[in-house]
TORLO-90427 format. One record per residue: x, y, z of N, C-alpha, C, O in turn; residue number from 1. Coordinates in Angstrom, 2 decimals. Each point is the difference from the previous one (the first is absolute). Last residue first. Layout:
! residues N
      n_u      n_v      n_w     ca_u     ca_v     ca_w      c_u      c_v      c_w      o_u      o_v      o_w  vexnu
        X        Y        Z        X        Y        Z        X        Y        Z        X        Y        Z    NUM
...
END
This chain:
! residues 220
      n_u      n_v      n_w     ca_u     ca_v     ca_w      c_u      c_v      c_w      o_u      o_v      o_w  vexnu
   -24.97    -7.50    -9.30     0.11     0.65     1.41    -0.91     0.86    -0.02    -0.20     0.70     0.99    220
     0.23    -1.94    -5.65     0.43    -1.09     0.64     0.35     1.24     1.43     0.22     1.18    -0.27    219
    -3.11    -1.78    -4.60     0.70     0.68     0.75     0.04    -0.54     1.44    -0.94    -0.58     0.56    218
    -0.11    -1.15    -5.96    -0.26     0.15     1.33     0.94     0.41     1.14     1.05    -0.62     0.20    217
    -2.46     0.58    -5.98     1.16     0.72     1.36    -1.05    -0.21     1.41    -1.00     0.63     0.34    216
     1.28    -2.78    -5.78    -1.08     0.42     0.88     1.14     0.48     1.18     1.14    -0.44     0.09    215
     0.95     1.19    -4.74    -0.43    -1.02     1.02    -1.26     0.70     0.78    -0.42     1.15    -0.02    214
     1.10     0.48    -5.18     1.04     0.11     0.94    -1.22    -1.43     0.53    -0.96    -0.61    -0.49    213
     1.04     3.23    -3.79    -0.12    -1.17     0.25     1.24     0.01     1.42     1.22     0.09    -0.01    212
    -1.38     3.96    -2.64    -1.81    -0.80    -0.30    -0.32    -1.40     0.97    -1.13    -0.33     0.36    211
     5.31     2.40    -0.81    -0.45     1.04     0.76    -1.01    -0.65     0.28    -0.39    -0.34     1.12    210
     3.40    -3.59    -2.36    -0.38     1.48    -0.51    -0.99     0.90     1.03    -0.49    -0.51     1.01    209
     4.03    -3.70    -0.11    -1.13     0.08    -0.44    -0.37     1.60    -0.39     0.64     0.91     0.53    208
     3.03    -4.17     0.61     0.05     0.41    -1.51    -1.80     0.38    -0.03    -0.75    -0.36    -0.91    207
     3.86    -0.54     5.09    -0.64    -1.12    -0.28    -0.59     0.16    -1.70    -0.29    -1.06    -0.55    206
     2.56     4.24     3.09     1.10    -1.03     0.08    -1.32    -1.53    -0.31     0.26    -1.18     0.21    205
    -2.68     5.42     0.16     0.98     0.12    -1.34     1.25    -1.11     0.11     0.61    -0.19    -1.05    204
    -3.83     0.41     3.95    -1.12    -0.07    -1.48     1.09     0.03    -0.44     0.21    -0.88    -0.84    203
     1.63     1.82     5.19    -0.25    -1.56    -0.40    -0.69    -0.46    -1.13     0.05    -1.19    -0.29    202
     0.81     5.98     1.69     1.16    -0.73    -0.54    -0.71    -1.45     0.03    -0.08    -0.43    -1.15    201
    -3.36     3.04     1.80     0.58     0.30    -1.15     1.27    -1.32    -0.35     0.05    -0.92    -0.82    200
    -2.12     0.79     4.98    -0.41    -0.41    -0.51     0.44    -0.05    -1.78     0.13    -0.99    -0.72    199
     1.31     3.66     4.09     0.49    -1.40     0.53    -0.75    -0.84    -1.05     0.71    -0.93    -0.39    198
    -1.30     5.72     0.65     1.31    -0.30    -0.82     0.46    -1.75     0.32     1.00    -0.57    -0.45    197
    -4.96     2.14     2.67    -0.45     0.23    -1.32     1.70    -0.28    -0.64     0.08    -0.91    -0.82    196
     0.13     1.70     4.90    -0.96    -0.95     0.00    -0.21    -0.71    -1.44     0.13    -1.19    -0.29    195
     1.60     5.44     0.99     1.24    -0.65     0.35    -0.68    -1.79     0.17     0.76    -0.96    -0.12    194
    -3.65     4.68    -0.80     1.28    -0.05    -1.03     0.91    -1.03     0.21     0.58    -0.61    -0.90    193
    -3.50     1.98     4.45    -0.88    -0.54    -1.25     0.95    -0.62    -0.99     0.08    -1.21    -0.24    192
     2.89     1.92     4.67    -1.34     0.70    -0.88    -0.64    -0.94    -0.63     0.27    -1.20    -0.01    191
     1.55    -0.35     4.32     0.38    -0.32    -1.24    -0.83     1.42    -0.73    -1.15     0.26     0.34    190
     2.20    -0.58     4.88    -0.81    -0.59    -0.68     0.36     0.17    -1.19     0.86     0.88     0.08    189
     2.70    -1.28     3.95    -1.05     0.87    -0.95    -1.16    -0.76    -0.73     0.01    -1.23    -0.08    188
     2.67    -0.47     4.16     1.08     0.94    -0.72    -1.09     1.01    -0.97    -0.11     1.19     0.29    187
    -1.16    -5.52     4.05    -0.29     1.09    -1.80     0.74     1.06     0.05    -0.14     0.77     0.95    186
     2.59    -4.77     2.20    -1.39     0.61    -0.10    -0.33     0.55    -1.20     0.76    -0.13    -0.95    185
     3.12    -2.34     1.81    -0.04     1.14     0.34    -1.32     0.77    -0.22    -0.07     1.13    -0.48    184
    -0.20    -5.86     0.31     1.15    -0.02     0.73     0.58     1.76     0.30     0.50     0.24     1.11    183
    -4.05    -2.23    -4.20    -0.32     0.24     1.08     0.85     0.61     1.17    -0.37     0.79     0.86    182
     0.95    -3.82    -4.79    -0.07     1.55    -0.71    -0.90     0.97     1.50    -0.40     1.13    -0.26    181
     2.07    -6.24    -0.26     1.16     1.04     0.62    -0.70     1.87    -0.57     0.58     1.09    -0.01    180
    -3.55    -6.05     2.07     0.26     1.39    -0.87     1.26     1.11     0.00     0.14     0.95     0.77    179
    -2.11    -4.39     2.87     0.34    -1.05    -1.08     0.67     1.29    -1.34     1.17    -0.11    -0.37    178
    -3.95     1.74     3.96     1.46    -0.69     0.73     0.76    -0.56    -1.86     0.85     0.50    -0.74    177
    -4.31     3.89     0.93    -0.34    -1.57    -0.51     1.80    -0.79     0.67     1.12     0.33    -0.41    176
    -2.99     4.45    -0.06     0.32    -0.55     1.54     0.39    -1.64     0.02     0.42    -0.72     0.90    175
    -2.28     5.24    -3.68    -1.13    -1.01     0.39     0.89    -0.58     1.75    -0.30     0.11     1.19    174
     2.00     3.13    -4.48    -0.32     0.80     1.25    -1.24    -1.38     0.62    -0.76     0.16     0.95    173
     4.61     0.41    -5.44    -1.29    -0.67     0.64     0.14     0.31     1.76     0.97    -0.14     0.74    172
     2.03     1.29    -6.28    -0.07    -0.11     1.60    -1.64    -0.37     0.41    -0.92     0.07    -0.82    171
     1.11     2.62    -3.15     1.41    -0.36     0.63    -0.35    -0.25     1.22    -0.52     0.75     0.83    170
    -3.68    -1.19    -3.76     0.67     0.67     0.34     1.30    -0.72     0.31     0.13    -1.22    -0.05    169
    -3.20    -0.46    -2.65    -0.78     2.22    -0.12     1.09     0.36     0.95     0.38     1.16    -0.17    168
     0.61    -6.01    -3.58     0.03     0.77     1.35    -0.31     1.13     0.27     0.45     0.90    -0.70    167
    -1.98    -4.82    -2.38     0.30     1.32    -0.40     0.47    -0.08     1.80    -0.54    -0.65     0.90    166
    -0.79    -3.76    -4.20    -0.40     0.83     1.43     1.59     0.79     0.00     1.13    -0.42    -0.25    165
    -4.37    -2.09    -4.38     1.18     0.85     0.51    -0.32     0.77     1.31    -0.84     0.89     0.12    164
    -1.03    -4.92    -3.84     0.03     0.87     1.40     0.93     0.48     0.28     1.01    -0.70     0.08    163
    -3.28    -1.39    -5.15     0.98     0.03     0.91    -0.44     1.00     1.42    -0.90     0.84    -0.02    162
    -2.17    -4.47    -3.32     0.57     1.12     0.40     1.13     0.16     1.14     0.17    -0.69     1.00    161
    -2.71    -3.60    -1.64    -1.17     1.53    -0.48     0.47     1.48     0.20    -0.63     0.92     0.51    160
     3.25    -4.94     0.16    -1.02    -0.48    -0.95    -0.50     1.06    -0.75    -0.06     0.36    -1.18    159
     3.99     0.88     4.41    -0.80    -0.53     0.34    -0.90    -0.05    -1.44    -0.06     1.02    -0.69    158
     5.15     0.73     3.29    -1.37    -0.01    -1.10    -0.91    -0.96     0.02     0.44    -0.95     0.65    157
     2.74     4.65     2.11    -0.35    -1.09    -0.18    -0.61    -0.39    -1.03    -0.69     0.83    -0.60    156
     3.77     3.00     3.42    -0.64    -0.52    -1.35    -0.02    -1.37     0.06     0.97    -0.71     0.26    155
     0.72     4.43     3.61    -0.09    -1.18    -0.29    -0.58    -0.14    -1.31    -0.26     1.20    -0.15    154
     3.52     2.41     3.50    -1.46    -0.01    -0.61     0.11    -1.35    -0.81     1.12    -0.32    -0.40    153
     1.01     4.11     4.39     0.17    -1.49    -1.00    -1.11    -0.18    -0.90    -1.01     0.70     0.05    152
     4.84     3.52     2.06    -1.14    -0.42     0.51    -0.36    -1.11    -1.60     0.49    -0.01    -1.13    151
     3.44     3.67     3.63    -0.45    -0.95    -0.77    -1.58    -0.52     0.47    -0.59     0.19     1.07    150
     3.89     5.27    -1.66    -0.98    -0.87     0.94    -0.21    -1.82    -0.79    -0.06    -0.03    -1.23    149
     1.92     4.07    -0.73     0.88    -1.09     1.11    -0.64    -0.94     0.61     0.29    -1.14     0.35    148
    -1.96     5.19    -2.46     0.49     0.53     1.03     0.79    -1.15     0.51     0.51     0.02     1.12    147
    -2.82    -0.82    -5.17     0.60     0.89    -0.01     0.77     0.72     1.13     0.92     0.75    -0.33    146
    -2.38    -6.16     0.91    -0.69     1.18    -0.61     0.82     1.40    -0.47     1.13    -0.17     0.44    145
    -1.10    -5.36    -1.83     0.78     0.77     1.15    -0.41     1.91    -0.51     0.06     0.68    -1.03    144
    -1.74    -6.41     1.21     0.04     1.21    -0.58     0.73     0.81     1.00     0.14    -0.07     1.22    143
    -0.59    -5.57    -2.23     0.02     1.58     1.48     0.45     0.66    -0.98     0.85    -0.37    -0.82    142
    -4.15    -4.08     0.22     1.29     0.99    -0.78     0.22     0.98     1.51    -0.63     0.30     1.01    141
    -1.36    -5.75    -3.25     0.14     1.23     1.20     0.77     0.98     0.03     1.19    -0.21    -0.23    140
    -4.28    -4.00    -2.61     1.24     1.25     0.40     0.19     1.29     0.70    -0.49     1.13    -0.03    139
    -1.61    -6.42    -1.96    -0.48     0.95     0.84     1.25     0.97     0.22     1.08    -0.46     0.38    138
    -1.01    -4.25    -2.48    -0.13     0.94    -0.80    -0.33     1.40     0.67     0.15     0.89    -0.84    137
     0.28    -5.80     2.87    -1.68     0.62    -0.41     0.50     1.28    -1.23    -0.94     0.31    -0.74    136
     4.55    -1.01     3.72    -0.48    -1.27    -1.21    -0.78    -0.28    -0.64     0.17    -0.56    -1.09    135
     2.00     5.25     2.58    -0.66    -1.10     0.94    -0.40    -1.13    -1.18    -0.36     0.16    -1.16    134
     3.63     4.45     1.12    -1.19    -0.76    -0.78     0.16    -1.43     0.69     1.00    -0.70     0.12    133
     0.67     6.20     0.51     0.23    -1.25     1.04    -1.48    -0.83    -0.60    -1.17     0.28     0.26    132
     4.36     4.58    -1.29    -1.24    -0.53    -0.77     0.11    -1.35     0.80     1.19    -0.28     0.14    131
     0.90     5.79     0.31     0.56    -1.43    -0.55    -1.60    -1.08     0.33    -1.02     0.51     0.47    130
     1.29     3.97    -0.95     1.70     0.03     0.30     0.13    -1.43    -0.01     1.02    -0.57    -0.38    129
    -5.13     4.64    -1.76     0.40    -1.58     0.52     1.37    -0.33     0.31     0.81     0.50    -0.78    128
    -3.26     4.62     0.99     1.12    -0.87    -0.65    -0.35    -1.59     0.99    -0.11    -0.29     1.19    127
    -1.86     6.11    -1.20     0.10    -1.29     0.69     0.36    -1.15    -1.18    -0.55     0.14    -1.09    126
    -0.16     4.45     0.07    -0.24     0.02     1.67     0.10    -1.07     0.57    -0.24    -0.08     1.21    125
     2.99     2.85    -5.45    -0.69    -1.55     0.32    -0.65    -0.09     1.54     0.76     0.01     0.97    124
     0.47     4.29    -2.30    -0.03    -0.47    -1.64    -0.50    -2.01     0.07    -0.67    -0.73    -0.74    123
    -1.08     4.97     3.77     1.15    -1.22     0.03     0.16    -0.58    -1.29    -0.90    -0.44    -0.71    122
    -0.38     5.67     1.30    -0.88    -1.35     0.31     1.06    -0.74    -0.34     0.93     0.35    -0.72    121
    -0.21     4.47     0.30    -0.66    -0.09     0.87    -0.49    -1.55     0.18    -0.78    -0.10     0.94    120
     4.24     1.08    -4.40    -0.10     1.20     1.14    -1.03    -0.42     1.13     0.63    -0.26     1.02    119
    -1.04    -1.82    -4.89     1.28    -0.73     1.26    -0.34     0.88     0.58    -0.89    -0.11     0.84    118
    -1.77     1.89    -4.54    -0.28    -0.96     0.93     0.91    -0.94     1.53    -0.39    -0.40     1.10    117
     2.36     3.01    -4.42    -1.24     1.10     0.83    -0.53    -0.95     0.61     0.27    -0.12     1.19    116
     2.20    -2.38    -4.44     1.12     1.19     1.38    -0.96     0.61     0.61     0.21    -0.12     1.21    115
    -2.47    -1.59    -4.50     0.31    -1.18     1.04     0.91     0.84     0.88    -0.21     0.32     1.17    114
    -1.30     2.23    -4.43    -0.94    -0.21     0.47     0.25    -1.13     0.98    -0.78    -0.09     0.95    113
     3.88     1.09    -4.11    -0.13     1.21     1.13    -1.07     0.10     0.93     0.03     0.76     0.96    112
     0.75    -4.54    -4.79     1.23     0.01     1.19    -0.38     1.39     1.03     0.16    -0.14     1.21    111
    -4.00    -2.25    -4.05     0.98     1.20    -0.43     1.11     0.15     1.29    -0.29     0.51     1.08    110
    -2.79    -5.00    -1.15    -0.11     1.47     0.43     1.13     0.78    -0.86     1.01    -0.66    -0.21    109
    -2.53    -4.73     1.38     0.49     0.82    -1.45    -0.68     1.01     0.13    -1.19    -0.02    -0.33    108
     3.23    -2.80     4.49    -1.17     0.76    -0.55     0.19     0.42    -1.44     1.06     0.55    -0.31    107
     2.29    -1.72     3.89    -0.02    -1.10    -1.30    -1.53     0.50    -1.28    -0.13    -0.18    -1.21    106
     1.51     2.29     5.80     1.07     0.38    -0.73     0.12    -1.30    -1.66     0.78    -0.12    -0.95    105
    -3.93    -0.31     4.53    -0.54     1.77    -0.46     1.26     0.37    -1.41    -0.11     0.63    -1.05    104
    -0.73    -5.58     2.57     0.24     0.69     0.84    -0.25     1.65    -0.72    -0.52     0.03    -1.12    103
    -2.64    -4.80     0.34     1.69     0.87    -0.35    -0.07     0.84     0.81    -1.03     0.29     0.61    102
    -2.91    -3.24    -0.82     1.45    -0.43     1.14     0.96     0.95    -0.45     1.02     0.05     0.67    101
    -5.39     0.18    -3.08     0.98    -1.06    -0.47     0.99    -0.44     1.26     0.69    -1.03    -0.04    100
    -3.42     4.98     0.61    -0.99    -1.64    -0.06     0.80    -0.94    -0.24    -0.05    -1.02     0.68     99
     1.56     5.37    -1.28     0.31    -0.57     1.40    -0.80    -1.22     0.12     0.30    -0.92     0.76     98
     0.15     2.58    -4.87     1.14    -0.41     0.25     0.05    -0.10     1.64     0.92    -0.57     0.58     97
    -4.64     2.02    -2.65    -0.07    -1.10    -0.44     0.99    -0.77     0.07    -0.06    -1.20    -0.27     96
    -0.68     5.99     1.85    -0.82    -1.31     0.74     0.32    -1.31    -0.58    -0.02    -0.94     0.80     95
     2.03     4.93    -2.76     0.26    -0.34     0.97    -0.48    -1.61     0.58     0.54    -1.10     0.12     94
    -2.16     2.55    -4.37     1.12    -0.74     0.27     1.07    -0.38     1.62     0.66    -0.98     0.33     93
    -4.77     3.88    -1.37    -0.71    -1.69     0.22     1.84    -0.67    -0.63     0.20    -1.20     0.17     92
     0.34     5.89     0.74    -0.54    -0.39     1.15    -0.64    -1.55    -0.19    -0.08    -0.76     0.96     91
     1.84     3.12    -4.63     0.90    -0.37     1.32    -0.57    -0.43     0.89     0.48    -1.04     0.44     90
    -3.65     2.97    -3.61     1.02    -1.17    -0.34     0.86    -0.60     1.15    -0.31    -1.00     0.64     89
    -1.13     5.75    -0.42    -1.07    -1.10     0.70     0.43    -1.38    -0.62     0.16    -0.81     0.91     88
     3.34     4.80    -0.87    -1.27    -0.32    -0.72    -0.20    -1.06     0.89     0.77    -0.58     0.77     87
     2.32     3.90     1.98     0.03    -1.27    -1.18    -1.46    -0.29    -0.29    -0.89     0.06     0.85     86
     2.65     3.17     2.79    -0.05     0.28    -1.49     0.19    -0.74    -1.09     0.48     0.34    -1.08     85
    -0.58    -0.86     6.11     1.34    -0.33    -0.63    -0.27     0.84    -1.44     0.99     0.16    -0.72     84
    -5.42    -1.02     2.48     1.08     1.34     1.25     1.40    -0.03    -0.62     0.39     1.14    -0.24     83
    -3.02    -4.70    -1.18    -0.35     1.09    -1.07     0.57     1.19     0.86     0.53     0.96    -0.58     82
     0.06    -5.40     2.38     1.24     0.62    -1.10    -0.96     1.35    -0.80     0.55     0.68    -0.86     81
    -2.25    -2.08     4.89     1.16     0.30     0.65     1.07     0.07    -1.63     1.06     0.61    -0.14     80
    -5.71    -1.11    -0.22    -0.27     1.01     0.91     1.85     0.32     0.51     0.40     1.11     0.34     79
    -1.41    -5.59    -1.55    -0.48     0.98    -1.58     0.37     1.59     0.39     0.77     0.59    -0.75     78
    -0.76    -4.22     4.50     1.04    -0.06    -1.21    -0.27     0.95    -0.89     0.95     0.76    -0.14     77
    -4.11    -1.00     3.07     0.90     0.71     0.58     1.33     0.12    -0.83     0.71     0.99    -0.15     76
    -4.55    -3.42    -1.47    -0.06     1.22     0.13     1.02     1.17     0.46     0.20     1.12    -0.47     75
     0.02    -6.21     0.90     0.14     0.48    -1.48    -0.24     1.65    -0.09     0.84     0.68    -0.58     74
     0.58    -2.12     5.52    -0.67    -0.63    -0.82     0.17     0.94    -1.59     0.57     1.06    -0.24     73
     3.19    -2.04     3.81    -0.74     0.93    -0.73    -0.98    -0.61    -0.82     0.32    -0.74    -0.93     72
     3.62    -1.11     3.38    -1.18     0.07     1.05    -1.04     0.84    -1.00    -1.13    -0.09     0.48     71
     5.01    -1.24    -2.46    -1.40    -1.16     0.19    -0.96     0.31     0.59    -1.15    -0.42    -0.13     70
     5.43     3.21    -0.10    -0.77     0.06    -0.52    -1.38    -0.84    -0.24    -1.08     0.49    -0.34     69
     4.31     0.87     4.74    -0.61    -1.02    -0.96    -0.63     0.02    -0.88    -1.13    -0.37     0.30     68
     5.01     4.24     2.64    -1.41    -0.98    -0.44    -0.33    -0.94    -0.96     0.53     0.05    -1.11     67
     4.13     0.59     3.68    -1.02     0.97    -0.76    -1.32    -0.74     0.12    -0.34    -1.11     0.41     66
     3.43     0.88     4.16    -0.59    -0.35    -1.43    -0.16     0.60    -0.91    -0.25     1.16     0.32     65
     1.50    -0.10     4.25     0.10     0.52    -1.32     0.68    -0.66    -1.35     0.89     0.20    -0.82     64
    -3.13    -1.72     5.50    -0.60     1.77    -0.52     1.18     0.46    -1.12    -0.15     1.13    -0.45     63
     0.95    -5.52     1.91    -1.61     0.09    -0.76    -0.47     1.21    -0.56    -0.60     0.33    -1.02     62
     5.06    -1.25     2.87    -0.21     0.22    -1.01    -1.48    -0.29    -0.55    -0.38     0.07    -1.18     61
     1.02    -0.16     6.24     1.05     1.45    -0.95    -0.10    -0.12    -1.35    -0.24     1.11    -0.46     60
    -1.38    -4.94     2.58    -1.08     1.57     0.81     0.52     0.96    -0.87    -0.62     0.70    -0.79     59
     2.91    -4.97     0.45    -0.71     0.56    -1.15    -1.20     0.98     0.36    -0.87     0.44    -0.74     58
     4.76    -1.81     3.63     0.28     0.66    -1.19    -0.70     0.41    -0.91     0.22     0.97    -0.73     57
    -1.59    -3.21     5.09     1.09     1.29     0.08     0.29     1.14    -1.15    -0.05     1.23    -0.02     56
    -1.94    -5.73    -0.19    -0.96     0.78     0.60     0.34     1.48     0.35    -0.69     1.02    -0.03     55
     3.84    -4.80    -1.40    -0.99     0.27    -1.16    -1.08     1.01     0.44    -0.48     0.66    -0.92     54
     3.55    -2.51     3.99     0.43     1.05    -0.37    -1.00     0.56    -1.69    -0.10     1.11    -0.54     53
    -1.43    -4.95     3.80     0.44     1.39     0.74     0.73     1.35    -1.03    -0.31     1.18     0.12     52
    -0.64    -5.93    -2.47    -1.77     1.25     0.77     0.58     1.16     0.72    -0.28     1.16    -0.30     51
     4.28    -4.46    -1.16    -0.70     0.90    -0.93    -1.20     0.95     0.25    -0.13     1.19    -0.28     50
     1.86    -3.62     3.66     1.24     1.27    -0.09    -0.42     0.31    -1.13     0.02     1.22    -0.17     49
    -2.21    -4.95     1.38    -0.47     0.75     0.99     0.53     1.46    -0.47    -0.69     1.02     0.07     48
     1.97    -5.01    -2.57    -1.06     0.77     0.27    -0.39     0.98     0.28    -0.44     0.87    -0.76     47
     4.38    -3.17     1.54    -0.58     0.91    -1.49    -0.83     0.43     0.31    -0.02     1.14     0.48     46
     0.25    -3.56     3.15     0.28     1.12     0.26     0.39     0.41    -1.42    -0.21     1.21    -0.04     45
    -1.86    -5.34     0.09    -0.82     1.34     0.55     1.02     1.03     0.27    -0.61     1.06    -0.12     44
     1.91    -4.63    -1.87    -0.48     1.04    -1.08    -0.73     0.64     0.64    -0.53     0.99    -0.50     43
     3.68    -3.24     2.74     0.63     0.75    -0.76    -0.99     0.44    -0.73     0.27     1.07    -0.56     42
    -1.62    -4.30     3.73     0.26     1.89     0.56     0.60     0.59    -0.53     0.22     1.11     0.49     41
    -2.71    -6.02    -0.69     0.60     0.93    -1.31     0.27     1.59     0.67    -0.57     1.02    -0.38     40
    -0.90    -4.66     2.90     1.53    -0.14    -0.08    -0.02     1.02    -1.06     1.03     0.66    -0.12     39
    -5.06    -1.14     2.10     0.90     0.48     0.67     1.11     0.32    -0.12     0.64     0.86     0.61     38
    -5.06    -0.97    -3.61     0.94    -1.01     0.17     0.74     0.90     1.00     0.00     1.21    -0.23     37
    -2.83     0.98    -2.83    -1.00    -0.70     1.86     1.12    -1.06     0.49    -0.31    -0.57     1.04     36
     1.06     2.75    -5.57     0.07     1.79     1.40    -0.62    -1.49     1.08     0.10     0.14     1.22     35
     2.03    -2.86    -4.56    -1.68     0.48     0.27     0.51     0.94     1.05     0.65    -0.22     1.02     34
     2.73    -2.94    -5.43     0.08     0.58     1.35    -1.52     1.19     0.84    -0.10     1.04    -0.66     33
     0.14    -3.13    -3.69     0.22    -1.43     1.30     0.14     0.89     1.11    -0.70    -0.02     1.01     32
     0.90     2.28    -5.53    -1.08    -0.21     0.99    -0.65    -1.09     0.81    -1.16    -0.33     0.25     31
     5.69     3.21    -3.29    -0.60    -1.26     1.24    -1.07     0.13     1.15     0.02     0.29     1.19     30
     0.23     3.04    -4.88     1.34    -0.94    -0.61     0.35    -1.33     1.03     0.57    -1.00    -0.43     29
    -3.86     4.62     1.73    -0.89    -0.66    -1.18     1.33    -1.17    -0.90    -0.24    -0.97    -0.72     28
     1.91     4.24     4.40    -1.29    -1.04     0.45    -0.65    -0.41    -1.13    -0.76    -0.84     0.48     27
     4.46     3.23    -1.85     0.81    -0.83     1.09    -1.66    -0.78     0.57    -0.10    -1.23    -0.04     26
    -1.12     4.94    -2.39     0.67    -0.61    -0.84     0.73    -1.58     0.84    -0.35    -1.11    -0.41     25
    -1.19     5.56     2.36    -1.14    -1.58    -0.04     0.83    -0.93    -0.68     0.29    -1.04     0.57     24
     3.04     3.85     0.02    -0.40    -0.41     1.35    -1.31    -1.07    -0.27    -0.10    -1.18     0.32     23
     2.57     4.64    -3.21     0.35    -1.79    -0.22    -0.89    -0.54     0.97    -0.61    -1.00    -0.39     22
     0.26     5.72    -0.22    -0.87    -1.29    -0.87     0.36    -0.73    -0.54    -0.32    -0.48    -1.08     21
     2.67     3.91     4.02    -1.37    -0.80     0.47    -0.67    -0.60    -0.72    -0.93    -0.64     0.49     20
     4.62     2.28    -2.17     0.49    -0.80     0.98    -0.81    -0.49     0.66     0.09    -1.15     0.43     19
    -1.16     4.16    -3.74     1.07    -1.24    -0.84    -0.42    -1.16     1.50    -0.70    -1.02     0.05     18
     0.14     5.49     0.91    -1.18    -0.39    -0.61     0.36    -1.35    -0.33    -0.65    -0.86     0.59     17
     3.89     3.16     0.29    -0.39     0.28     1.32    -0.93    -1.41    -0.46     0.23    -1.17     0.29     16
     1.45     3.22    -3.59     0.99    -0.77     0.54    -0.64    -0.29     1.30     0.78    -0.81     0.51     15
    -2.69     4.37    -2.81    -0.31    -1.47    -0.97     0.85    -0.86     0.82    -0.68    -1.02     0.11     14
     0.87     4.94     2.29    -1.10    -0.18     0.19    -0.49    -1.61    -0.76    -0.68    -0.91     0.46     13
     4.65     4.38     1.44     0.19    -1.63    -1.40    -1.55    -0.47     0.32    -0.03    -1.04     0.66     12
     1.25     4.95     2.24    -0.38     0.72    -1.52     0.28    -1.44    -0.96    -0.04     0.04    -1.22     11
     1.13     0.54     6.31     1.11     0.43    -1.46    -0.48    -0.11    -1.33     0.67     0.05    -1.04     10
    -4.01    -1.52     4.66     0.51     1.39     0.02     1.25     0.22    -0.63    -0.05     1.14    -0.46      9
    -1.96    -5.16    -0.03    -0.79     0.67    -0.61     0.74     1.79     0.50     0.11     0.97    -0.75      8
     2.30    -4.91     1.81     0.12     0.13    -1.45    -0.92     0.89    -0.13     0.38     0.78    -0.87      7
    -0.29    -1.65     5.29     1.12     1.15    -0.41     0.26    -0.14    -1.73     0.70     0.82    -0.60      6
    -4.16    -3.20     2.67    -0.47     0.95     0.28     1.16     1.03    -0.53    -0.22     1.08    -0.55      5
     0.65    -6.27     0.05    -0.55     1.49    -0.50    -0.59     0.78    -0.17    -0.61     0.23    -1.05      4
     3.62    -2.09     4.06     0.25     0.28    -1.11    -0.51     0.56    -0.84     0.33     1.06    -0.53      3
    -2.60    -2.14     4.52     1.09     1.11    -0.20     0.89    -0.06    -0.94     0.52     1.12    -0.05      2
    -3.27    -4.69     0.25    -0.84     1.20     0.00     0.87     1.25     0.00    -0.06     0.84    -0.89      1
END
């Protein structure tokens, strides 16, 4: 934790970041070892030293985040490039490149209209980091949010269609013994956007179109 607490105050904020998202990484890479087992006290105190200082650090970079473009409904979208002084066109290309999963900077936009855009919104608000496929075919992903933050999410499929469980928030304030996402209580709730970007990236690492996405069931 005091490490890095002193990576985030010398300003290595990505290096800092790096270092806490080996930590789930180390619990989903052996999951023999159970937070409820006595002997495993090497991954509770990871653990423990990722929630304590993750709570520390990402208070400070939540507030300065940029903002989420996802969070914007279609209106608010339209309303935010015709203010930029761009034709009404742009705006159903905007939308149609955030439906796809692209990031703002992959968008087929006029390059000055995406720089204006960075300026104020995450060019990616949230990223798959690595992918855990069960024998059934079922997959489990940890996303990793713009502030660092991690959090999981599952795809299944089924006869009559696919399921996708979404995470609304960082962390869990329930209490559940058995549950490591409990372990530093709720950190934040998820935006709309950021909810909504969980779903995107998985339509698009699975080849599905704007038109044709999953059923989303939402999960905590």
């Amino acid at each position: 934790v005091l490490f890095h607490l002193l990576g985030f105050a010398g300003g290595k904020r990505q290096h800092s970041l790096q270092i806490f998202a080996i930590a789930p990484r180390i619990c989903l890479k052996y999951p023999r070892f159970s937070i409820r087992t006595p002997h495993n006290k090497v991954r509770l105190a990871v653990f423990t030293a990722y929630i304590l200082g993750r709570r520390v650090l990402f208070d400070v970079i939540y507030k300065t985040m940029k903002k989420i473009l996802q969070d914007l409904a279609y209106g608010e979208l339209e309303s935010l490039i015709l203010s930029l002084g761009e034709k009404k066109f742009r705006v159903r290309q905007a939308y149609d490149g955030l439906m796809r999963g692209k990031k703002i900077s992959q968008i087929n936009l006029p390059s000055a209209l995406r720089q204006r855009l960075l300026e104020e919104y995450e060019d990616e608000p949230i990223r798959i980091i690595e992918t855990l496929v069960s024998a059934d075919g079922t997959e489990k992903y940890l996303f990793r949010l713009a502030d660092g933050n991690i959090i999981e999410g599952v795809f299944m499929r089924y006869k009559y269609g696919n399921t996708q469980c979404v995470s609304t928030q960082v962390g869990c304030r329930m209490g559940c013994k058995f549950c490591a996402s409990t372990l530093g209580g709720l950190v934040r709730n998820l935006t709309a956007g950021e909810i909504l970007a969980q779903v995107l990236a998985v339509n698009s690492l699975h080849g599905g179109t704007a038109e044709k996405q999953e059923l989303v069931l939402g999960s905590k």
